[in-house]
C-alpha positions in Angstrom: 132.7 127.6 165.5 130.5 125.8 163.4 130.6 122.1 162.7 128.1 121.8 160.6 127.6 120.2 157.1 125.0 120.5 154.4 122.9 117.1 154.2 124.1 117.4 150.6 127.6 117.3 151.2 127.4 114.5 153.7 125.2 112.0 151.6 128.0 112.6 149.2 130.5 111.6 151.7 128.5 108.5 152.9 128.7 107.4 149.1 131.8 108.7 147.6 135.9 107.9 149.3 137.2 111.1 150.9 140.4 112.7 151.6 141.2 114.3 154.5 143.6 116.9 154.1 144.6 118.7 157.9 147.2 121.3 157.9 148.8 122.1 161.1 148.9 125.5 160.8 145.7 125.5 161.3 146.1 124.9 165.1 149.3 127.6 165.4 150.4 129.8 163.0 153.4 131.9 162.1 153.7 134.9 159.7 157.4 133.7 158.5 158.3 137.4 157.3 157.6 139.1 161.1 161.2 137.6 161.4 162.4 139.1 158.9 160.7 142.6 158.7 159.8 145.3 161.6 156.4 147.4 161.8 157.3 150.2 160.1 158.8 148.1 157.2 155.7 146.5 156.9 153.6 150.0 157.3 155.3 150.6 154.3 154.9 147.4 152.5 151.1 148.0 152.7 151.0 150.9 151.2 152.9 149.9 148.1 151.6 146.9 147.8 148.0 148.3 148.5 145.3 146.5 146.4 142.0 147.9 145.4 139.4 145.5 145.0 137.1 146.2 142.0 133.4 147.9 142.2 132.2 145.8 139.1 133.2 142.4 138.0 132.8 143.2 134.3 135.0 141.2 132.1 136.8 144.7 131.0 136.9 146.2 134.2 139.1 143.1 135.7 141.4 143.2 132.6 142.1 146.8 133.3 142.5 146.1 136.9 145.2 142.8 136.3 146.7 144.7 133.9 147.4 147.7 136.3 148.1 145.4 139.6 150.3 143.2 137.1 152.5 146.8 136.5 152.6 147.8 139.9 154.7 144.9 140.8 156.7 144.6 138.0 157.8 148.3 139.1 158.6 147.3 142.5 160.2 144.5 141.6 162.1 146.6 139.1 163.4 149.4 141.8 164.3 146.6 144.2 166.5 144.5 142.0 168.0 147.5 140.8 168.4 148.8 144.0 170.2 145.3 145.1 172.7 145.5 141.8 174.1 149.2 142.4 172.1 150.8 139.9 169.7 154.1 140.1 166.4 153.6 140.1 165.6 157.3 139.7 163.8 156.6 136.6 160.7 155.1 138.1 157.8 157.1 139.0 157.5 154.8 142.5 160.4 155.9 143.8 159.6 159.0 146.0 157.0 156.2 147.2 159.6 153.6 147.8 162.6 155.8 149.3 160.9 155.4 152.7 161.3 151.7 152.9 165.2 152.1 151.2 166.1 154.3 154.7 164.9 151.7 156.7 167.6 149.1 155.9 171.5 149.2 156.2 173.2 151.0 153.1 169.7 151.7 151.5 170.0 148.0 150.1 166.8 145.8 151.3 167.3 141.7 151.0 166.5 140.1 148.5 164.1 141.1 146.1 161.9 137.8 145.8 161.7 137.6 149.5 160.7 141.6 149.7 158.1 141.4 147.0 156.4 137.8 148.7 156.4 139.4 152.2 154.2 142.5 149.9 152.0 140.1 148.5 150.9 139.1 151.5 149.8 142.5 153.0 148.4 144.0 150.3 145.2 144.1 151.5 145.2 141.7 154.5 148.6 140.4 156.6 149.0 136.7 156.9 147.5 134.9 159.7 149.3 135.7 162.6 148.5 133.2 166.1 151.3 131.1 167.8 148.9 129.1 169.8 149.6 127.8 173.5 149.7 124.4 174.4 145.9 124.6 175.9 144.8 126.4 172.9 145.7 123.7 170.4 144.3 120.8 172.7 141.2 123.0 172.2 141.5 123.3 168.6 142.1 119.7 168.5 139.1 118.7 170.4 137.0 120.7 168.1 138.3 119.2 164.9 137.2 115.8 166.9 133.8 117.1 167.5 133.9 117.9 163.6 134.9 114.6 162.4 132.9 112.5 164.8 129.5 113.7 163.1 131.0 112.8 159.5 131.5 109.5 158.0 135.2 108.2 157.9 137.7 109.3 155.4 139.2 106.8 152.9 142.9 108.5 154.0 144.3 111.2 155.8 146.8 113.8 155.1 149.1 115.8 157.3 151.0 119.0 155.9 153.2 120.1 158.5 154.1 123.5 157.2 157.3 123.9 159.4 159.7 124.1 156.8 158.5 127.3 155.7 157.9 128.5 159.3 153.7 129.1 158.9 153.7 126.2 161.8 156.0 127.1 164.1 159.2 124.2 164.1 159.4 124.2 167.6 155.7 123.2 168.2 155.1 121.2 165.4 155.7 117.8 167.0 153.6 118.3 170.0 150.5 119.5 167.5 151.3 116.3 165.1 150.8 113.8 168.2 148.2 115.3 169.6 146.1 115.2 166.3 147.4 111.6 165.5 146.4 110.5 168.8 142.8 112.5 168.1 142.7 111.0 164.9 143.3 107.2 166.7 140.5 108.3 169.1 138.1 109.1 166.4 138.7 105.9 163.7 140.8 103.5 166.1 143.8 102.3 164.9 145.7 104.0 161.9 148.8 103.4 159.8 150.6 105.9 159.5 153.7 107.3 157.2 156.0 109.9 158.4 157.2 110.9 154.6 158.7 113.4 155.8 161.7 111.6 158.0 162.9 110.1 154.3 162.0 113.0 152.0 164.3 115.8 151.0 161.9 117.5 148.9 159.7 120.9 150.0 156.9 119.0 150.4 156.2 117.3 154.4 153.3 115.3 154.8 152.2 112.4 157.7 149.7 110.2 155.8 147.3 107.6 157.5 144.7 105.0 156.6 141.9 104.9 158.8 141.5 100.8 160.1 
């Protein structure tokens, strides 16, 4: 793994303030919807969800190909939410393509839509990150993030996104990866002050935020 930064990029940090913005997930990650959704499901997923990247980059060529991916979901969407309120979704020219996937769940009747059509989105043409990390893995992670930061000038704050709430870090780990980069963080600039938003905030967002001393 490379640690390396153009000498451009770091006389611009030696002049300029800095955030810097670690995610956790970054040290162990979680597709959310492998919970939710078995192999074949999402064997089948891919395939209607399947996106084909464009030859040319002309300005006409990408409207056609928006125009044509924006469709394709609309139709799934379509069939699924009929799907979910009772009706027939005969009419739509997907559906030989989409009875598959209806025979997989309980009474032909998938979950919600929304969630259905986001777990799609992501395999369309690569699947989510997908590495629940051991406890030696993220020290190792953690010590190469130090190696990182040590050979760059110091940040003017820090930011911590947790991403547990929506399962990409997994909740049950998430703790032991926050303390282990906070204490990393303290070895690197000394002492910090930090703010644990998240233990007062309600809202989607969780962040640990620090001042380097």
């Amino acid at each position: 793994m490379s640690c390396a930064l153009s000498e451009e990029v770091k006389k611009k940090m030696d002049t300029c303030p800095y955030v810097l913005d670690i995610d956790l997930d970054f040290f162990s990650t979680r597709n959310p919807f492998y919970s939710i959704f078995n192999e074949k499901q999402f064997d089948i997923l891919r395939k209607l969800y399947h996106y084909e990247h464009p030859t040319e980059l002309t300005d006409e060529i990408l409207r056609q190909v928006t125009a044509k991916r924006r469709e394709q979901l609309s139709e799934l969407k379509s069939i699924f939410n009929n799907v979910r309120d009772g009706m027939d979704p005969s009419a739509s020219p997907l559906l030989s393509e989409v009875e598959p996937l209806l025979d997989t769940f309980p009474d032909r009747r998938p979950p919600d839509p929304d969630l259905l059509n986001d777990a799609g989105c992501t395999c369309d043409d690569c699947d989510l990150p997908h590495h629940v990390s051991t406890p030696d893995e993220v020290r190792h992670l953690v010590g190469v993030v130090k190696d990182f930061l040590l050979q760059n000038p110091k940040p003017a704050i820090i930011t911590i996104a947790r991403s547990s709430r929506d399962d990409y870090c997994p909740p049950e780990d998430v703790n032991f990866i926050q303390e282990c980069v906070l204490q990393m963080l303290e070895e690197v600039y000394g002492s910090i002050d930090v703010s644990r938003d998240y233990e007062t905030d309600n809202s989607e967002e969780e962040t640990a935020e620090g001042e380097a001393a």
